[in-house]
N, C-alpha and C positions, 0 to 999 in steps of 0.2 A: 667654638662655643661663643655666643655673643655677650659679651659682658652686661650687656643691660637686660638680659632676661629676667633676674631675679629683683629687677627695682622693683614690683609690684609685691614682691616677698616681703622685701626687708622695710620696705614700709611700713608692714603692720607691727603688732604690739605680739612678737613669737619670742619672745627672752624667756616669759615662763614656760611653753610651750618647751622652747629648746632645751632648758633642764629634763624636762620631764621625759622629752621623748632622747635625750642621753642615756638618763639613768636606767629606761625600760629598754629602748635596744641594742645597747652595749652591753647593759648587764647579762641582756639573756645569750648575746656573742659571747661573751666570755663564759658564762655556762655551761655551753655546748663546746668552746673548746676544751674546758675543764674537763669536763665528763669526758669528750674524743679522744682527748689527751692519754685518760687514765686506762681507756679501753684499750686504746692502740699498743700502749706499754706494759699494762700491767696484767690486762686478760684478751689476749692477743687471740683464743681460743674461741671467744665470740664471734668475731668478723672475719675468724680466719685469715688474720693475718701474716703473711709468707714472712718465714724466718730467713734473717740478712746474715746468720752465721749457716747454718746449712740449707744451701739451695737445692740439692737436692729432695728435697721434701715440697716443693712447687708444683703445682696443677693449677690448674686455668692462669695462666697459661704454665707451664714447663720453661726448664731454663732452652734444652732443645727447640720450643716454639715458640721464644722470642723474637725479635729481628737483635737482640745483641750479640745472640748468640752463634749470628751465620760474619757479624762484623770482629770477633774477637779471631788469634790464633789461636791454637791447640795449647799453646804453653798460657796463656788467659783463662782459656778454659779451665785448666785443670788448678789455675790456681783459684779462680773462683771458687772451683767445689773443694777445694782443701780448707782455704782461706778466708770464704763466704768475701758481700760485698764489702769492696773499698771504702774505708772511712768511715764506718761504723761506728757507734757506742753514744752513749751520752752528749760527753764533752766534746766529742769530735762536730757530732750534730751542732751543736749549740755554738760553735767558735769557729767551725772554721766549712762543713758540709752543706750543700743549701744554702747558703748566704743569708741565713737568717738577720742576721745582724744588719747586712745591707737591706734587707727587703723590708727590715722593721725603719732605717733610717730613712729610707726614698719613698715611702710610705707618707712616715709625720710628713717629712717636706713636703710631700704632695697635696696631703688633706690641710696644711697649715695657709698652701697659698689658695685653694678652695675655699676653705673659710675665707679668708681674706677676701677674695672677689665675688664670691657666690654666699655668702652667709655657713654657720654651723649646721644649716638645716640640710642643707642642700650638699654640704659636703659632707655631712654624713651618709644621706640618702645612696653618692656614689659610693664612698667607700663603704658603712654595709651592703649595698646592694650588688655592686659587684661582687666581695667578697662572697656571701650567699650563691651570687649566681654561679660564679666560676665555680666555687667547693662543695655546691650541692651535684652543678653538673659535673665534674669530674668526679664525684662520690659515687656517684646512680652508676654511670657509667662503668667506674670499678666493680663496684659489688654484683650487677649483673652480671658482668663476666666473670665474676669469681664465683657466683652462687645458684646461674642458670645455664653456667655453663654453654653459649648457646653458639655452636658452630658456627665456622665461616672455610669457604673453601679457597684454597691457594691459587690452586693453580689446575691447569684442563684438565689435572688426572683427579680431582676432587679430594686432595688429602686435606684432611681437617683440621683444625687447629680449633683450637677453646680460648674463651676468656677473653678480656679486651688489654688491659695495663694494669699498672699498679704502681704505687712509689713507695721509693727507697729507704729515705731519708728524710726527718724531720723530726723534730723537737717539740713543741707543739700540732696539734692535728685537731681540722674541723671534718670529723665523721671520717674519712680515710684519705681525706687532700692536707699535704704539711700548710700552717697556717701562713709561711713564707711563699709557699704556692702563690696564695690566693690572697696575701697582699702583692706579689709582683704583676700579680693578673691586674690589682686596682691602678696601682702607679704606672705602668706600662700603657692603660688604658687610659687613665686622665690624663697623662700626657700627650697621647696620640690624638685625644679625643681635644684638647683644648685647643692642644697646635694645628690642627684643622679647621677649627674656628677662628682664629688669628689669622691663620693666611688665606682661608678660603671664606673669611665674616659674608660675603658678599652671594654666596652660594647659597643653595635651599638645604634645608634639614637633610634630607638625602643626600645630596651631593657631599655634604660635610661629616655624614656617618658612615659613606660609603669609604672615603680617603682617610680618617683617622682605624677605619676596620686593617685596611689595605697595609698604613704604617705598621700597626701592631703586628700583622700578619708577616712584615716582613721582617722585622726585628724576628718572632719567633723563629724564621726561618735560619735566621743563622745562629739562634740560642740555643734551639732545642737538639740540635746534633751532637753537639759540643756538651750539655747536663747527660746526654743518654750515653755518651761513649763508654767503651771499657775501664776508662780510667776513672770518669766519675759513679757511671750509674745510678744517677738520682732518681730515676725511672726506665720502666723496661715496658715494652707494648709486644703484646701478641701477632704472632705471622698472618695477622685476618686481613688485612686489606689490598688490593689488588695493586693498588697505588703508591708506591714507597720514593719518599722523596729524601735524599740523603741519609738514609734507614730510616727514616719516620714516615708513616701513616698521615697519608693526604688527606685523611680528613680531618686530622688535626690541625691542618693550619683551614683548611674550610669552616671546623669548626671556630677555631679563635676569631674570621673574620665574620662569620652568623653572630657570634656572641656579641662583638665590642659594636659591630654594624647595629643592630636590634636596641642595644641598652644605650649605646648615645641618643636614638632617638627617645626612650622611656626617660632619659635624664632630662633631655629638654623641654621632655611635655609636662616636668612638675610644676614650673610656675602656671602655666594655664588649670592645671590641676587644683592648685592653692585657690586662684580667682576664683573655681566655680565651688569648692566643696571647704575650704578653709584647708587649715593643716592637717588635720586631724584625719579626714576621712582622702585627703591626699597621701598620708604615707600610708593607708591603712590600701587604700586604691592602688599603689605605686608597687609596694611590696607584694599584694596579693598578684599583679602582674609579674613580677617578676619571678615567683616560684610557679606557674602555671607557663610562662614563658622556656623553664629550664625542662619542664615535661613535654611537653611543644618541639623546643628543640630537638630532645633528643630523639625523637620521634620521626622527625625532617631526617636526621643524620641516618638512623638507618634505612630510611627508606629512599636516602638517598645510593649508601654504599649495598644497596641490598637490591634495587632496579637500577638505577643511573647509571651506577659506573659498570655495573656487568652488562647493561645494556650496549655502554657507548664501547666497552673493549669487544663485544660481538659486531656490530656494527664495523668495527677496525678490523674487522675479519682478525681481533689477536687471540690465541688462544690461554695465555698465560699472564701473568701482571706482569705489570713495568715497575723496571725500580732507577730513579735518577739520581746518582750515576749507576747503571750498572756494575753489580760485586762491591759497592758500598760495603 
């Protein structure tokens, strides 16, 4: 990201502006995790949320048609269903599952050195705007598959599987993504997103959203094995994708590099944003992009994993998905 983007920002006279638009989109972030919060824990009957003491009691997906469930042994298994999942409860969430605590600290850090080089305005835009984007698309994403149920098949013999994923663990919750989710989506992001700018200042907007997408994407890559396994279980994804890269679902990291790829370019187009329409109808432009962008997306993903990738494994003359490494 190029440091002199926002001198045309912080030029103008936006101190009262930056109050105003604090107290109205934090307040109403915190609102919603309030209210998510209280649904997720206290009327879990609403959104049907799967109980982490007895799994059996699971559909969309079943513990059987997870991918944790072909990566655990028999003695895992059965202690899950005795046991339910590891590190459960309250206090455990809140101190030591999730890394809340971490995710709330590299977080501030993040948004403090944003403010610093890009103004309050700006660094708010990213961190709610990712936050939003990641926890709404991860939200949409769950509840469909928990509430439309909508098949996917395996493998050549067309066995079905339901649902898409769901998480485990967490303390706080926006709509049904833990809020530590979706701040490590923010800081993971601004960082990839900045240090791409730094080394690559000299690149064009693309070239520079394309390799901070690419970083996140790979960091995911060796994070998300490691949050899913037996031991931790902070999330679980259903048998639907044809594509399984260390037990995880390849469009999960397609999806992380769409998401961070897309939003670094919407972050650098707020200062032009500001020049044409003022502050006001810039976060108001910015944000209506960004929830119209998370419907968009997920739209691209299945019609991606629902023609592309069964097209190009027919094409491979394969009849069945690949999983890397095989018996992960």
């Amino acid at each position: 990201m190029k440091e002199d983007l926002p001198d045309a920002v912080s030029s103008m006279p936006v101190k009262e502006f930056d109050r105003k638009f604090g107290f109205v989109a934090y307040g109403l972030l915190i609102l919603i995790i309030i209210f998510s919060t209280y649904l997720h824990h206290f009327q879990p009957q609403i959104l049907s949320v799967p109980s982490m003491i007895d799994v059996s009691t699971w559909h969309n997906p079943t513990l059987e048609q997870t991918n944790i469930y072909d990566r655990m042994t028999e003695a895992e298994r059965q202690k899950i269903m005795t046991e339910g999942i590891p590190g459960r409860g309250i206090l455990r969430v809140v101190f030591d599952t999730q890394g809340d605590w971490m995710a709330f600290l590299l977080a501030a850090l993040c948004f403090l050195h944003a403010r610093r080089h890009y103004g309050f305005w700006m660094a708010s835009c990213f961190l709610i705007g990712s936050f939003v984007f990641t926890g709404l698309q991860e939200s949409i994403a769950i509840l469909l598959g928990r509430f439309t149920a909508g098949a996917a098949y395996v493998d050549a013999a067309k066995q079905v599987t339901y649902g898409t994923y769901f998480f485990c663990k967490g303390s706080l919750w926006f709509i049904e993504t833990p809020v530590a989710v979706c701040l490590s989506w923010f800081y993971i992001a601004y960082s990839c997103v900045w240090t791409a700018g730094k080394v690559f200042a000299k690149m064009g907007i693309l070239g520079r959203a394309t390799i901070g997408g690419l970083t996140a994407m790979g960091i995911d890559l060796w994070l998300d094995p490691v949050a899913t396994s037996p031991e931790f279980m902070q999330w679980v994804w259903a048998k639907g994708d044809l594509i399984r890269i260390l037990g995880i679902n390849h469009s999960n990291f397609v999806g992380w590099f769409l998401l961070i790829f897309w939003f670094a370019i919407l972050w650098e187009w707020l200062p032009a944003l500001v020049r044409k329409w003022g502050h006001f109808k810039a976060s108001i432009i910015f944000f209506s992009i960004v929830l119209a962008s998370d419907i968009a997306m997920l739209i691209v993903l299945v019609l991606y994993n629902t023609y592309v990738v069964r097209g190009l494994l027919a094409l491979l003359g394969l009849k069945q998905g690949i999983q890397i490494p095989i018996g992960w």
